[in-house]
MITI-351424 format. One line per field, with one value per residue (C-alpha): residue in one letter; x, y, z; residue number from 1; chain. Coordinates in nm, 2 decimals, always signed. Layout:
N
res = A, ... $
east = X, ... $
north = Y, ... $
up = Z, ... $
n = NUM, ... $
chain = A, ... $
# end
This chain:
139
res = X, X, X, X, X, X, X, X, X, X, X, X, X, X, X, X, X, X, X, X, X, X, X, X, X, X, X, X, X, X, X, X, X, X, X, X, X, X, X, X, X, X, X, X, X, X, X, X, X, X, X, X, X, X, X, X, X, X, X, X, X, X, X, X, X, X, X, X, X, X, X, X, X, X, X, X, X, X, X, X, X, X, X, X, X, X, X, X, X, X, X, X, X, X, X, X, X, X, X, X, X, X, X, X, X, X, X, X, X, X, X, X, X, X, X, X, X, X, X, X, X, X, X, X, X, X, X, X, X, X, X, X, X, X, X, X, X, X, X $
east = -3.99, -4.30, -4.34, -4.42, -4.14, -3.92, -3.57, -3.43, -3.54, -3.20, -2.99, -2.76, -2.73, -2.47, -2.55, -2.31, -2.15, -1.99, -1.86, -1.57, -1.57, -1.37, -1.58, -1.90, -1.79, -1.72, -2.04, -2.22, -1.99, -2.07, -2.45, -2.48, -2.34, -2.46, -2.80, -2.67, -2.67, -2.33, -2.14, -1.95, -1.72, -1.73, -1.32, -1.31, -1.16, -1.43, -1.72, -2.06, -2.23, -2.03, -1.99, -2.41, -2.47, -2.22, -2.41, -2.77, -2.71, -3.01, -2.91, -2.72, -2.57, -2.42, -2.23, -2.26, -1.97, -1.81, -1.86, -2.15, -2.08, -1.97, -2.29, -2.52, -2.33, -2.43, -2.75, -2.86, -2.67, -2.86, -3.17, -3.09, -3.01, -3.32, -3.23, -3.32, -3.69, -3.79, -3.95, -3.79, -3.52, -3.22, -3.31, -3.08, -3.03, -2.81, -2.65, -2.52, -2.41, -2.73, -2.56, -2.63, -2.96, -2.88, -2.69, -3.02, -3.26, -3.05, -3.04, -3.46, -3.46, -3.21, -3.39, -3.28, -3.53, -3.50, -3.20, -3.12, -2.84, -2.56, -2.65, -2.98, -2.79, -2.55, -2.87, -3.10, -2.91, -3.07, -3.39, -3.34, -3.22, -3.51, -3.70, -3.60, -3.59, -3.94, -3.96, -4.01, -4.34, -4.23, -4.20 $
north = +5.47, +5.29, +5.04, +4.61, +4.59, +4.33, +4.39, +4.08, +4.34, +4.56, +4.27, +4.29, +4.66, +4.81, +5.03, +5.35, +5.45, +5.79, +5.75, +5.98, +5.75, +5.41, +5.23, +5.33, +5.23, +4.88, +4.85, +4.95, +4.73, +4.41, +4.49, +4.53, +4.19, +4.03, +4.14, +3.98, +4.32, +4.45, +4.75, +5.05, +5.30, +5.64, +5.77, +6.13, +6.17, +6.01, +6.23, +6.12, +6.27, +6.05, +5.75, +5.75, +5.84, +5.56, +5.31, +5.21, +5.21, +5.06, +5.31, +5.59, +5.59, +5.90, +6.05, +6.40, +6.44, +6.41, +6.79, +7.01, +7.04, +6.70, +6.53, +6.81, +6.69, +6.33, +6.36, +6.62, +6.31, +6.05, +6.21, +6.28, +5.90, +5.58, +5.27, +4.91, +4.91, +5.23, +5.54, +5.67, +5.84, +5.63, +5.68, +5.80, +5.74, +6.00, +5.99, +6.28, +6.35, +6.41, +6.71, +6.87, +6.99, +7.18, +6.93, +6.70, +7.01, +7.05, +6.69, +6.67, +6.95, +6.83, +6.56, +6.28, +5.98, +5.94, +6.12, +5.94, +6.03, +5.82, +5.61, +5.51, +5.42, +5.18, +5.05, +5.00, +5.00, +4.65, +4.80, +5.16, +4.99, +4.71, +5.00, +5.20, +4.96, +4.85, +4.57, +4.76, +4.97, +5.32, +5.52 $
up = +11.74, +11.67, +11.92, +11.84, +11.60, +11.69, +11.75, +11.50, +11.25, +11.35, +11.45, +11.17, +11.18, +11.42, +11.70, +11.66, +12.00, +12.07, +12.44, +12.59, +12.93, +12.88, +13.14, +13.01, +12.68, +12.77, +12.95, +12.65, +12.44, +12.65, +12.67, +12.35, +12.25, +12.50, +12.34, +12.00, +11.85, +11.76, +11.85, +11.64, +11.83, +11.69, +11.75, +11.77, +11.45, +11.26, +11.10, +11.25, +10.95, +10.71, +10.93, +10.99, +10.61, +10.48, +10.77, +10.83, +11.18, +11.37, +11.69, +11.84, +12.20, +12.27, +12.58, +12.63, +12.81, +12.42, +12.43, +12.28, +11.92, +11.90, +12.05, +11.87, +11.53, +11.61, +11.71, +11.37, +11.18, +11.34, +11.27, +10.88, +10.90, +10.82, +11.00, +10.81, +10.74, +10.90, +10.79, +11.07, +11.17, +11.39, +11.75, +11.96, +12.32, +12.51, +12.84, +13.08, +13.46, +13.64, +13.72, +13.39, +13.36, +13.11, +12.87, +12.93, +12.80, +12.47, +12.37, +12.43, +12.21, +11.98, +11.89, +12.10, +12.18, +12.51, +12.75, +13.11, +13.36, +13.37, +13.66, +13.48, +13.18, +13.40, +13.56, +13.26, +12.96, +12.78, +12.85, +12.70, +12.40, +12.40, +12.41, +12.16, +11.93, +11.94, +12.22, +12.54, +12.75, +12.68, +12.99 $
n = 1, 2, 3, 4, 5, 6, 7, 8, 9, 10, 11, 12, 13, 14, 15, 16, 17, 18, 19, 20, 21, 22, 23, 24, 25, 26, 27, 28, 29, 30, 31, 32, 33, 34, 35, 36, 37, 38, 39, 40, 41, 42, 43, 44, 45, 46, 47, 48, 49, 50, 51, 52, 53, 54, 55, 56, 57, 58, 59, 60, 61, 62, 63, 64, 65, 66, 67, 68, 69, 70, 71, 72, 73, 74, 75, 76, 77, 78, 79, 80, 81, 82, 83, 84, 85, 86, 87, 88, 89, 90, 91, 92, 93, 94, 95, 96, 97, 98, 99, 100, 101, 102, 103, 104, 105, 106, 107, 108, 109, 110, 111, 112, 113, 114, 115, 116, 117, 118, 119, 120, 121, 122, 123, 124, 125, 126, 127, 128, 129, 130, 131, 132, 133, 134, 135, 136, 137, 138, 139 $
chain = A, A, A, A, A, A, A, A, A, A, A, A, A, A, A, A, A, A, A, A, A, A, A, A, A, A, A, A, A, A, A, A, A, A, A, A, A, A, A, A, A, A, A, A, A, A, A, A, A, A, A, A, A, A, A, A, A, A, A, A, A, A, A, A, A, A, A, A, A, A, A, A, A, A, A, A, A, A, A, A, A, A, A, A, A, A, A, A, A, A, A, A, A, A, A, A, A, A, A, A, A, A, A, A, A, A, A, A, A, A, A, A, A, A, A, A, A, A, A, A, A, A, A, A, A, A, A, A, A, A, A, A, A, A, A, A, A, A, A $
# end
């Protein structure tokens, strides 16, 4: 995500979550509005290709504790997917047990913008997302 664009640029668009753990969800949930941006719960019966092709979402948080095919479907939606003015594709920000090297490997190489355990998501989730949205120093 090119970095200097200002994050009132995706204020009005939703940030798609897909998160399997209730407390992490609410976590994100409150972050997220506390940070005026607002968020959209992906259920499990919802389609993320549809849902992100239907949407201009101006993010993706996903879990990968949703399950393999699940989070690979979100993440090759998110990237088919422009957010409001960008030429790019919807960044996505993944989350995992620390635990699961391998889980971490496959999102890299799926695609996903930036992949963090879940105990540096719970710790630094409004700068991840100022981040990939334009406003923070990238690691």
């Amino acid at each position: 995500m090119e970095m200097g664009m200002d994050i009132d640029v995706f204020s009005n668009a939703p940030v798609l979550v897909a998160c399997r753990d209730l407390m992490f969800r609410s976590k994100i949930e409150t972050t997220l509005r506390h940070m005026g941006l607002r968020p959209h719960i992906l259920r499990p019966s919802d389609d993320p290709a549809a849902i992100l092709a239907a949407g201009q979402f101006s993010l993706v948080i996903v879990d990968l504790g949703v399950g393999s095919d699940r989070w690979q479907a979100i993440v090759a939606a998110a990237r088919a997917a422009r957010p409001p003015l960008s030429p790019l594709p919807t960044p996505v920000l993944a989350f995992g047990a620390h635990v699961d090297r391998a889980a971490q490997s496959e999102a890299r190489s799926a695609g996903c913008d930036l992949v963090v355990a879940n105990s540096r998501l719970a710790r630094e989730l409004s700068a991840l997302v100022e981040r990939l949205l334009g406003r923070g120093a990238s690691d």
